[in-house]
N, C-alpha and C positions, 0 to 999 in steps of 0.2 A: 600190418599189411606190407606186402612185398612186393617189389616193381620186377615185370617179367619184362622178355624183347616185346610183348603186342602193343605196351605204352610206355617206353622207355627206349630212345636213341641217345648212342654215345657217338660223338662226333660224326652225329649226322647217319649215322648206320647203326642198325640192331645191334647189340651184342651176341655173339654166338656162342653157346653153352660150351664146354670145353668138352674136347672127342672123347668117349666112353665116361663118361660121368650124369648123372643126376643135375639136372640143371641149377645154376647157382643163382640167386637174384642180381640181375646186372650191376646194381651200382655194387654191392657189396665187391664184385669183379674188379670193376673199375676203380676203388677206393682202394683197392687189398694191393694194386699194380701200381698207384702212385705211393702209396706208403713204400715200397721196395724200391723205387725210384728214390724217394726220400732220404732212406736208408745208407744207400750210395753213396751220398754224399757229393752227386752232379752238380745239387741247384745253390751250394754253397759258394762256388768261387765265384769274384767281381765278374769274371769272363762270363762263365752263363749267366747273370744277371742283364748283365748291357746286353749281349747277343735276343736275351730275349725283350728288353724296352726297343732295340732297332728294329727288331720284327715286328712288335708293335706300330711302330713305327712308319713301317713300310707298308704295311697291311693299312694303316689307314691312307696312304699317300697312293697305291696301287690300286685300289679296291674302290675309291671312291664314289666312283657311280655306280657300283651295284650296291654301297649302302644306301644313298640316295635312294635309289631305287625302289629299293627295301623298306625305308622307311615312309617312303612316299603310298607304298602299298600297304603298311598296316596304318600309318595315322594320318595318310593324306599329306604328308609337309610336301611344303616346296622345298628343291635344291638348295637353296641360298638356307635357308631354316636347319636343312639337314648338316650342312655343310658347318654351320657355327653352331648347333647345338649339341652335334654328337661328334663330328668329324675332326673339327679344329682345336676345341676343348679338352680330345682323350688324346690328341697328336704334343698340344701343349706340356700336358701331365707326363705323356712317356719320355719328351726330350728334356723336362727339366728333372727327372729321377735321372734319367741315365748317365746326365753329365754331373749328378753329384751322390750318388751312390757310393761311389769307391770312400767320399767323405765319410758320408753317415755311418759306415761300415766301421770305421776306426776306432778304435778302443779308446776311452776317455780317461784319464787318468784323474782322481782327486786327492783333499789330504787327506790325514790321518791325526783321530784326536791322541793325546798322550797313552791312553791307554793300552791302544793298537801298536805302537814305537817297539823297535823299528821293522816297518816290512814298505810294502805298497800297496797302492790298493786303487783300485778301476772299475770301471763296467765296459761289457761288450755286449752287443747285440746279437741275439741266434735265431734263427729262423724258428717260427712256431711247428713246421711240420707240412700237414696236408691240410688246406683249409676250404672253407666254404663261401662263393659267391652266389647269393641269389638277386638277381636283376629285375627291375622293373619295366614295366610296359611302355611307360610314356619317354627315355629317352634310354630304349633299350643298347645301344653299342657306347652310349658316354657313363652311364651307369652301370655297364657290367666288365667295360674293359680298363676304366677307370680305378677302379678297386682293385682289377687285375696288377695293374702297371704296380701297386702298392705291393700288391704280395710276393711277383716276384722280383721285385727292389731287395724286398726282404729275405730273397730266397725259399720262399715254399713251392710245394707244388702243389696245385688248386684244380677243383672244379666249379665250372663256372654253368651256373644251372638259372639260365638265358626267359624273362617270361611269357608261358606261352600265349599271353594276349599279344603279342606281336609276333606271330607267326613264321612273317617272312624275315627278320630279323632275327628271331633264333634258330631259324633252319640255315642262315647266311653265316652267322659266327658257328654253329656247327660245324659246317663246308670250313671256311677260314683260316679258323685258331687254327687245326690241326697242321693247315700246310706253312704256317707262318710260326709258329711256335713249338717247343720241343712236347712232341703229341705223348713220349712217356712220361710226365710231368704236370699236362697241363691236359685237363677233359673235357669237353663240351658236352652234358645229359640234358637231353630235354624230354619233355613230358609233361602230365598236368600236376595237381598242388597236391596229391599223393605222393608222389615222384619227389617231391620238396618232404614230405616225411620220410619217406625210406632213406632220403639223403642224412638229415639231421640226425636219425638214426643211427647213424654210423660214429657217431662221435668223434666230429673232426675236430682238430688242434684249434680252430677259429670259425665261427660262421657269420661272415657279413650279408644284411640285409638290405636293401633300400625299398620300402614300401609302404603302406600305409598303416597308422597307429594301431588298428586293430590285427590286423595279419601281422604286425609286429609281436605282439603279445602271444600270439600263437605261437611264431617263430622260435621266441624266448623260454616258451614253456616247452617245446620239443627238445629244446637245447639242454634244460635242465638237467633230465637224469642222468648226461653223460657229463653235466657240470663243462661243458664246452661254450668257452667266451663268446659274446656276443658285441657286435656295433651292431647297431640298429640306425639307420639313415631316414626317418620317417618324414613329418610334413606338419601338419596345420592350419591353423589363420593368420595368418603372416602378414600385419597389418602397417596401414601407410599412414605417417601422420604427418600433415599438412598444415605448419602456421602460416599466421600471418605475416613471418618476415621471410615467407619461401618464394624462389620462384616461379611464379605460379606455370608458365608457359614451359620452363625445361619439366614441370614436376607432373606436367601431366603430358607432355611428350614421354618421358622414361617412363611411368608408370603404364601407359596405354602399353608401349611397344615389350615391355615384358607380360603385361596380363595377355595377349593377341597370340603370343610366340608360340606353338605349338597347343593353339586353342586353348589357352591357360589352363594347359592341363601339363605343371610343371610344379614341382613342391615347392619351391620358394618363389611361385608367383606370387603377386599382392594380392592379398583374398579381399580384404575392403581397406576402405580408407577414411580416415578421422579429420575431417578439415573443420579449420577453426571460420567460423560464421563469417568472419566479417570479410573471407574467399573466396565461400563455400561456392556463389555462382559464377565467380569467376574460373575457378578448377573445375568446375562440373562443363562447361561452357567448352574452356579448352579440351577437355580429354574427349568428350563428343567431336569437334575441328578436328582432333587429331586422329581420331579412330577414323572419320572419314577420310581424310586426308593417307592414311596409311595404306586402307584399303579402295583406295577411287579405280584401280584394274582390277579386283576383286571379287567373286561370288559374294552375294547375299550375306552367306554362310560360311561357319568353322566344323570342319571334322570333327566329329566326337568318334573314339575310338573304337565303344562298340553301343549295340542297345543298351545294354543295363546301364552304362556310365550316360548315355543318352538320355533315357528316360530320368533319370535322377535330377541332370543338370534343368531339362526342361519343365522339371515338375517341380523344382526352384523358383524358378521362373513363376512359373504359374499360380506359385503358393504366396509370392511376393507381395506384401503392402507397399506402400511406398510409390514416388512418383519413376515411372520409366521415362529418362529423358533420352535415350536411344536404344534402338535392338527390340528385343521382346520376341522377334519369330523363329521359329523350330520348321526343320524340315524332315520329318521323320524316315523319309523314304532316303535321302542322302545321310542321314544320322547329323544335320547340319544345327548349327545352334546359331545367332546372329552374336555380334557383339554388344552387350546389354552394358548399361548402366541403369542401376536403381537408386534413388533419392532418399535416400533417411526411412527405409525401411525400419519393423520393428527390432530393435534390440533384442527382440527373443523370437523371430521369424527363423524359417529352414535357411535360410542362406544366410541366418547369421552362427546356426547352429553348429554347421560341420566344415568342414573344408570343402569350395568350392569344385575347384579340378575342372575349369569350366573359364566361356572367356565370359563370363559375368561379374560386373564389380558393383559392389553396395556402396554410394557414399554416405557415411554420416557424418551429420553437425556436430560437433561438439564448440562450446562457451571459451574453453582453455585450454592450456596446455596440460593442467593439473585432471582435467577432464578428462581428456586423451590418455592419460599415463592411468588413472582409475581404469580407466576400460579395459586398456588393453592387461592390468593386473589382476582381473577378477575374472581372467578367463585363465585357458589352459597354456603354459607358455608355450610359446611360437618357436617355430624353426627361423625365422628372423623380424627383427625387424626395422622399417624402413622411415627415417627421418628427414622430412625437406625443409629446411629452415638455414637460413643465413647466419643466424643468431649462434654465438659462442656457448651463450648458457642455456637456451633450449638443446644444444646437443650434448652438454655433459648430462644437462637435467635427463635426458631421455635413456642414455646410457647408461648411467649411475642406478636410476630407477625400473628401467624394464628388463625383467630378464627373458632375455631368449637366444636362440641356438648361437644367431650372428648377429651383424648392424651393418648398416649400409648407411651413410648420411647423405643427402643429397643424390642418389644412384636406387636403382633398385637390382638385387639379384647378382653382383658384379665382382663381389667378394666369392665365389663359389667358383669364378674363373681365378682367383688368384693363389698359386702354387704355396707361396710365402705364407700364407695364414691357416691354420685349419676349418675345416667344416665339419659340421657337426651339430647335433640336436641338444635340447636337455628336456628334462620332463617328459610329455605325451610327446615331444619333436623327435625324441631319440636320443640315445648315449653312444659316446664316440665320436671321433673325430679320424678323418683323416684328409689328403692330399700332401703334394709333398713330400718333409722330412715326417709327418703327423702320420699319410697312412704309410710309413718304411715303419715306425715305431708301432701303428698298431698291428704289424704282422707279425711283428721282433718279439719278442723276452730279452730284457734287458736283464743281463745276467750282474750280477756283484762277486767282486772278485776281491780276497783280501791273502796277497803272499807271505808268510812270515819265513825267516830266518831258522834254521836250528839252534840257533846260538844268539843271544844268550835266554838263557831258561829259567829265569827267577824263582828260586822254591817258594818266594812268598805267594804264591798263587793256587799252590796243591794245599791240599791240607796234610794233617793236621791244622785249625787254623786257632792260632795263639793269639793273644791278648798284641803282640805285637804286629804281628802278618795283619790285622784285621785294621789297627793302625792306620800301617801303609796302605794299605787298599783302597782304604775310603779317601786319601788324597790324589790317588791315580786315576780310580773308576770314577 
């Protein structure tokens, strides 16, 4: 299948068939213009690199309230919401690339075993090319300008293919990027998840995703036949465990105001939580105080961002064993959902099955900490997760033993703001890491470089190879 101009805008306007010609398929247009951009060799110097993280930059500092805006109309957030989940967050990433960029850029020198004697020998980083962004719905301008700010750190040039469940959010970075960034270089295509195959199809140098474990797999097998590298930025259940030497009042203060943040409908929200018994009603108790307390000027209800995610989250709900100690109502006409907690539902109920994406949270009992680490290991590993305990050896124990994408000890989701560490999935969570120097590295080819001398030229290395040459060799090599 091939995207024509009736479902397919490139920054923000049709593409127009080229004069006296048979009409091309737009991206292929669009791809075929940033690869000769590539070519040039423009996106290579430190100069267009920073030129474009301060555009960034500036776009998010200038523009502010019409993303607000923007996002306030496709997922309902408030300003204060908008402002630190997509605004502050993509503002942070572009000013800590751009003031260390010219670093990462520099050529690393290492040694050299005897074998190699005498030359030198290095790696440098090269731009991968033309690469691929595909963005998700729930924090469409921090998820698609955040991977940006990595690629062109790296020096590629990218399209950035914006999703269309946020509408006015990818008709905004449409309009935007172009007048803020270098528009031969950098593309904005929008359209529906056809539009995402005619792109893959192109076989670009990179294609990053952030979205859900099943459209990830799809993503990966489009990628295939042109054997184009993939990060995949996916999700899960991303669970809380709660001892008994945690405290109890900060651990469901953080926990409430992360699952609440954009309707917990954010990948590394807390999807349930594991508290140990002898807590369990003192954390259930608190995170109800505190969900009320969060929202006391507040609707009822949380935006859900369309029916189908609607109907899903509510039919969770409704599927629910378990006791609800707050929330439970749906407003179908607002698409609203209340904030829910459920009590020790079943271990094998729908809202223990998939990922939430919802402000819904399950708590369950668990006897131990041993309990807890079984649970959470006999599922699919997580995209993180989240440890509240005071205790030294409850926090190695939990690290040592679970694996998933991140960890957060004591915090939930906090690490995903920090430039210095990477992010990233494993398993059904995703592969791939990046922010920071992590995503400069996954846009690079780290190239290896080994210089030799013409001189000198040991014959014992050509053949003929003699009883002696062979000698020598084996105490070199």
């Amino acid at each position: 299948m091939t995207s024509d101009v009736s479902n397919t805008t490139v920054n923000g306007s049709a593409v127009p068939a080229p004069a006296g010609s048979s009409p091309e398929p737009a991206v292929d247009r669009v791809v075929a213009g940033l690869r000769q951009t590539f070519a040039s060799g423009r996106t290579r110097s430190h100069a267009w690199r920073v030129r474009q993280l301060r555009a960034i930059e500036r776009l998010l500092d200038e523009r502010e309230s019409e993303i607000a805006a923007a996002l306030g109309e496709d997922l309902g957030r408030p300003p204060a919401e908008a402002w630190l989940g997509d605004i502050a967050s993509t503002k942070a990433e572009a000013t800590f690339a751009r003031k260390r960029v010219g670093k990462w850029m520099k050529k690393r020198r290492t040694g050299l075993s005897l074998s190699s004697l005498p030359g030198r020998a290095w790696y440098q980083y090269e731009p991968l090319g033309t690469v691929l962004i595909i963005g998700p719905w729930n924090y469409p301008v921090y998820l698609s300008l955040g991977p940006l700010v990595a690629a062109v750190a790296a020096g590629n040039c990218a399209v950035v293919k914006p999703s269309e469940h946020a509408p006015a959010s990818s008709a905004l970075l449409a309009r935007l990027i172009p007048q803020y960034l270098d528009p031969d270089a950098i593309a904005v295509v929008e359209g529906e998840a056809e539009v995402t195959q005619d792109l893959l199809a192109q076989g670009f140098d990179h294609a990053f995703f952030t979205g859900g474990t099943e459209i990830g797999k799809l993503i990966m097998s489009a990628a295939a036949p042109h054997l184009t590298p993939v990060t995949l930025e996916l999700g899960g259940k991303s669970p809380v465990i709660v001892t008994r030497h945690a405290d109890i009042e900060v651990a469901a203060r953080r926990v409430a105001w992360v699952k609440l943040m954009n309707s917990g409908q954010t990948c590394i929200a807390p999807d349930y939580v594991l508290v140990d018994r002898s807590v369990r009603e003192e954390f259930v108790n608190a995170v109800v105080k505190t969900i009320g307390a969060f929202r006391v000027d507040e609707a009822g209800t949380l935006r859900i961002v369309n029916r189908r995610q609607f109907d899903r989250v509510a039919a969770l709900i409704e599927q629910a064993d378990g006791v609800i100690a707050c929330g439970g109502g749906t407003d179908a006409e607002r698409l609203g959902i209340e904030p829910t907690v459920i009590v020790d539902p079943s271990p094998d109920s729908d809202v223990m099955a998939a990922e939430i994406f919802g402000p819904v949270l399950p708590v369950l009992t668990v006897d131990s900490l041993d309990e807890a680490i079984s649970f959470v290991n006999a599922r699919p590993k997580p995209l993180a997760t989240y440890l509240f305990s005071k205790d030294f050896r409850d926090r190695d124990r939990v690290l040592d033993e679970v694996s998933s994408g991140g960890a957060v000890v004591n915090h939930v989701a906090m690490h995903c703001l920090e430039p210095h560490l990477p992010f990233g999935g494993v398993g059904d969570s995703g592969m791939g890491a990046y922010h920071g120097r992590w995503g400069f590295e996954t846009f690079s080819h780290r190239k290896a470089v080994l210089a030799k001398p013409s001189r000198p030229d040991p014959a014992m290395v050509y053949p003929p190879y003699t009883e002696k040459k062979l000698k020598l060799m084996r105490r070199v090599f």
